[in-house]
N, C-alpha and C positions, 0 to 999 in steps of 0.2 A: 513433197518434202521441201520444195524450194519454197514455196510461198509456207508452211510453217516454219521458215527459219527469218523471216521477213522482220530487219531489223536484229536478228539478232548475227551479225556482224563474223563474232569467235565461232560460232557452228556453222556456219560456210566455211568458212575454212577447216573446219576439222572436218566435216563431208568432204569438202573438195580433194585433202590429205589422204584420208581414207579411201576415197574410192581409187585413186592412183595407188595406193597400196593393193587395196583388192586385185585391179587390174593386172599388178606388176606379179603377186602370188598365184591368178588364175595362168600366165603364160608358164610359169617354174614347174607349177605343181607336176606337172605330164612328166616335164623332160628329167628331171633331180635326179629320182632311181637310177633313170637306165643311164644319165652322165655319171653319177658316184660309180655307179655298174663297171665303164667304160673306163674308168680310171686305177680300175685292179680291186673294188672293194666287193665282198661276196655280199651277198642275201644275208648272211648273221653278221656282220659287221655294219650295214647299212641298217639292220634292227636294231644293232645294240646303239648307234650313234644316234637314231631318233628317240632312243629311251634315256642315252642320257642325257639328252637336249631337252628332252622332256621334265626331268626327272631337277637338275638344276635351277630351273626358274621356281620352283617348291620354298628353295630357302634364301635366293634371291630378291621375291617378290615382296616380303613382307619391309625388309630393310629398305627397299627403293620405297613403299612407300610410305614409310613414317619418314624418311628424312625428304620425302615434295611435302608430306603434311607439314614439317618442318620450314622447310626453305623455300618453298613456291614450286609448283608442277610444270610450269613452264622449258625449266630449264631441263628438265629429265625426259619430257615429251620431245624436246626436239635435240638433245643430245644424242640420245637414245637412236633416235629415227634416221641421223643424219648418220653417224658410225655403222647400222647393220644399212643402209641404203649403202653407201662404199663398200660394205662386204661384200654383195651377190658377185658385182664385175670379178671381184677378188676371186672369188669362187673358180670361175672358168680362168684366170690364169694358175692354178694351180697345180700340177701333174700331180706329183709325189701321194700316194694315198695314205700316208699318214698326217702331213699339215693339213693337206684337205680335209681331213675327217677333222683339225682342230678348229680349222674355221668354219665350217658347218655348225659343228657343238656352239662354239660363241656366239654365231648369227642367230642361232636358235633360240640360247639362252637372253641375248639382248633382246629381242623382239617380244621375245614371250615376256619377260620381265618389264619391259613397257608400257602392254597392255593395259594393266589394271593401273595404271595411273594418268594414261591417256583417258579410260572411261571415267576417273571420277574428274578428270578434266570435262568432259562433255557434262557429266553431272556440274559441275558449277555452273555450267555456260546455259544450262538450259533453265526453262520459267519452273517451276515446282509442281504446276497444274498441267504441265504439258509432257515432263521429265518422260513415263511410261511411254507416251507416244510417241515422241521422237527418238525413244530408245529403238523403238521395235521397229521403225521405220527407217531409222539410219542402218540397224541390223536388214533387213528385209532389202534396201537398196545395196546396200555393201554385198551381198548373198547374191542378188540377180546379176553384179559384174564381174562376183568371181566366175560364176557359170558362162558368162561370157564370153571370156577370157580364157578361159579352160576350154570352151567350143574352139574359139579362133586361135587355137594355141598351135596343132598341127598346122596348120600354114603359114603362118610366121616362123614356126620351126623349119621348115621346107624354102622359106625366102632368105633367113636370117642364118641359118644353121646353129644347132646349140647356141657356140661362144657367143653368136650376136643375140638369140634371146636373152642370154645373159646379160647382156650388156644394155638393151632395151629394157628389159625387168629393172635394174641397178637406176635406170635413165630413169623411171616413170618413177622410182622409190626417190630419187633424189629429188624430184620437184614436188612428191609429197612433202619431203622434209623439208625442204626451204620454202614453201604453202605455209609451214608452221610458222615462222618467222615474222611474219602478220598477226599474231595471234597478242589480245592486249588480256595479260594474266590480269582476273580480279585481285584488286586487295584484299590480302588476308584481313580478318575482323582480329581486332586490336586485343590483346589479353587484358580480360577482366581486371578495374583496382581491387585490390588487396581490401577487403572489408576492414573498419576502420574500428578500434579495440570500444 
């Protein structure tokens, strides 16, 4: 993966972004349930909260992204990244099981709403001959450290306790986000003159 991104500059860093995300969602994923659990929320109320985190980013998605097809993807890749990156910490100082269930929803809905305009970010950054393979391959590395991650997550949970995974997850999300901050957006292509009468 490293040597096909050789020279290309903005897809190192959106690897390098990326896989600190993975990593920071392979530690979370274990612990989520049984802390929302832990906080007074039942089994139907931790379903209906991931449906409607789910369910949100639906009519979200499409508005974020015609207005980066608009205004540039930059600024919504790393806005985005940098707001649910502060969220996770927030997470673990929450008691109350009903703010918690609203920052959870929001964390959800930012991230998820994210995504599709983080990928067609990688889509600009990559050759057009190479676009399929580096997709599947940034896919395919991103996948081996969520697993990772999710391996090594019980012991880190056992070193750190919950709040400090939370706070090591929140850690590794935020040096994805500012990873971003390196990133030199292409120019958008100039709109076409007006055909002349």
């Amino acid at each position: 993966m490293y040597g096909l991104t050789r020279g290309l500059g903005n897809l190192r860093v959106m690897l390098g972004s990326g896989l600190l995300g993975m990593a920071a969602s392979g530690l979370l994923n274990p612990v989520m349930p049984l802390y929302l659990r832990s906080r007074g929320l039942g089994f139907q109320e931790i379903g209906a909260l991931y449906t409607v985190g789910a369910l949100l980013p639906i009519f979200v998605q499409p508005v974020l992204g015609a207005l980066s097809d608009r205004h540039g993807r930059k600024p919504f890749v790393v806005g985005l990244s940098l707001v649910t990156s502060l969220m996770v910490p927030a997470v673990a100082l929450v008691d109350d099981p009903q703010p918690l269930a609203a920052v959870m929803i929001l964390k959800m809905l930012l991230s998820r709403s994210a995504a599709p305009v983080s990928n067609a970010m990688v889509a600009d950054f990559a050759p057009a001959r190479q676009r399929a393979t580096l997709f599947a391959l940034l896919d395919a590395t991103s996948n081996l450290v969520f697993v990772a991650a999710l391996f090594a997550s019980s012991a880190v949970i056992r070193a750190l306790s919950v709040a400090g995974t939370f706070f090591l997850a929140g850690g590794l999300f935020l040096a994805g986000s500012l990873l971003l901050l390196g990133l030199d957006e292409p120019a958008r292509p100039a709109r076409a003159e007006a055909g002349r009468g």
